[in-house]
Backbone as CSV, one residue per row, in Angstrom:
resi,resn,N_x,N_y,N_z,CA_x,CA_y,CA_z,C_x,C_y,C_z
1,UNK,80.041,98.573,97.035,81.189,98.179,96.237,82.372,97.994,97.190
2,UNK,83.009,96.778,96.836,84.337,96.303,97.934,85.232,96.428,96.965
3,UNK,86.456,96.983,97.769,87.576,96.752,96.793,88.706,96.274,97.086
4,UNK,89.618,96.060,96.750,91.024,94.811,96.583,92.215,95.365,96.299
5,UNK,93.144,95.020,96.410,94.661,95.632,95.939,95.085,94.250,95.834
6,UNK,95.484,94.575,94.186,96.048,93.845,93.373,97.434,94.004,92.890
7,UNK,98.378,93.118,93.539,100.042,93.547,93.461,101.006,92.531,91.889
8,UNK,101.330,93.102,91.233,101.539,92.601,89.936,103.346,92.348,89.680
9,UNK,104.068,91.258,89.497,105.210,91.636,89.471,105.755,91.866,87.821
10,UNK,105.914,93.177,87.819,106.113,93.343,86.242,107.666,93.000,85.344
11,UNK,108.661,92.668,86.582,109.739,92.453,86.055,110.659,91.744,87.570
12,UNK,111.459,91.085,87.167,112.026,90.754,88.962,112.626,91.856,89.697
13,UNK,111.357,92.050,90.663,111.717,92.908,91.824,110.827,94.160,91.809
14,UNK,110.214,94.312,90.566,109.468,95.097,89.895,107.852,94.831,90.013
15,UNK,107.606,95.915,91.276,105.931,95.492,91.302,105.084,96.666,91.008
16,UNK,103.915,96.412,90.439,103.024,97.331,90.198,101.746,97.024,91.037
17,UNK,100.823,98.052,92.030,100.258,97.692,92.667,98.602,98.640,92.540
18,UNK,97.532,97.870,92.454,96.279,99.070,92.007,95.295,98.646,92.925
19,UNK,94.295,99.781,93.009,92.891,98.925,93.742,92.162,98.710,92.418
20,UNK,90.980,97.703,92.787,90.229,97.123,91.741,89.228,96.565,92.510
21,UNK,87.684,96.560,91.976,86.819,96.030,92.646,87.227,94.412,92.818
22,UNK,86.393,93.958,93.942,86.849,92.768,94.449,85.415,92.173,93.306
23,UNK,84.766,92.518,92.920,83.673,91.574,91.491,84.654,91.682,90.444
24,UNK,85.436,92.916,89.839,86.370,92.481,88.847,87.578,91.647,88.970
25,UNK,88.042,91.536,90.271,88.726,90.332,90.800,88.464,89.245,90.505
26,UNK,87.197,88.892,91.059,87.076,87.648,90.482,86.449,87.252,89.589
27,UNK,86.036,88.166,88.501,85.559,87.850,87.124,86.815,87.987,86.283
28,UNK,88.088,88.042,86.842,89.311,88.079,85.985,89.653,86.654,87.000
29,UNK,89.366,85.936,87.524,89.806,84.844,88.188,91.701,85.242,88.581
30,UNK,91.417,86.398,89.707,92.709,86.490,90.149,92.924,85.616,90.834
31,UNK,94.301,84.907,91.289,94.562,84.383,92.052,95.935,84.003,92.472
32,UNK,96.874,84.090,93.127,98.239,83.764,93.374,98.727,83.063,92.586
33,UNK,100.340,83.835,91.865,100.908,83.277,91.067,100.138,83.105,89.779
34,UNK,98.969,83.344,89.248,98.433,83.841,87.509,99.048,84.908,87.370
35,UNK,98.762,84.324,85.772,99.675,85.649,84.895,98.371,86.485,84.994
36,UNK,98.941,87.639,84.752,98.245,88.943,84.760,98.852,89.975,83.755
37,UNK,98.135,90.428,82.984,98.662,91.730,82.069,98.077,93.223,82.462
38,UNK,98.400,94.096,82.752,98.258,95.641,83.166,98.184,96.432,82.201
39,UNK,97.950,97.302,81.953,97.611,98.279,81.593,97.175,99.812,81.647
40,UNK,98.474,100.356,81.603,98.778,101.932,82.102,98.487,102.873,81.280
41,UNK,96.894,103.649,81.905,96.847,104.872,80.984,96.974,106.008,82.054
42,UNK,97.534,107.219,81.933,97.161,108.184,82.940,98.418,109.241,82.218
43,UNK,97.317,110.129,82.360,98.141,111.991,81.964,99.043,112.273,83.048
44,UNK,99.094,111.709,84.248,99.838,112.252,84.828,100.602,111.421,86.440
45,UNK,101.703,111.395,86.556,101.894,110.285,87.621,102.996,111.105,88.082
46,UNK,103.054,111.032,89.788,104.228,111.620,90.600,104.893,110.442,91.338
47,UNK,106.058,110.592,91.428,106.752,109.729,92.296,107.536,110.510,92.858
48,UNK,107.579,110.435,94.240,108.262,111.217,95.468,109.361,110.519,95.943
49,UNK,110.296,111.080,96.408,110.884,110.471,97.485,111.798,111.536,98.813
50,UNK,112.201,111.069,99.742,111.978,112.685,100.698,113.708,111.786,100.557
């Protein structure tokens, strides 16, 4: 299994960025500049900053 990072701009300036297999890549026909919709589930998320 290969995988990919997929960078999403969710608002201007606003990016969301995930890994994803590189077969679901291209069975979602990613490709520069397509729209893309995301979808955030998770119990729990940290954001740091020092």
């Amino acid at each position: 299994m290969v995988n990919t990072e997929v960078t999403l701009e969710i608002a201007p300036g606003v990016e969301v960025t995930s890994v994803i297999t590189k077969s679901s890549a291209e069975k979602l026909q990613l490709s520069l500049n397509k729209e893309a919709y995301i979808v955030i589930k998770a119990t729990d998320v940290m954001v740091a900053v020092e």
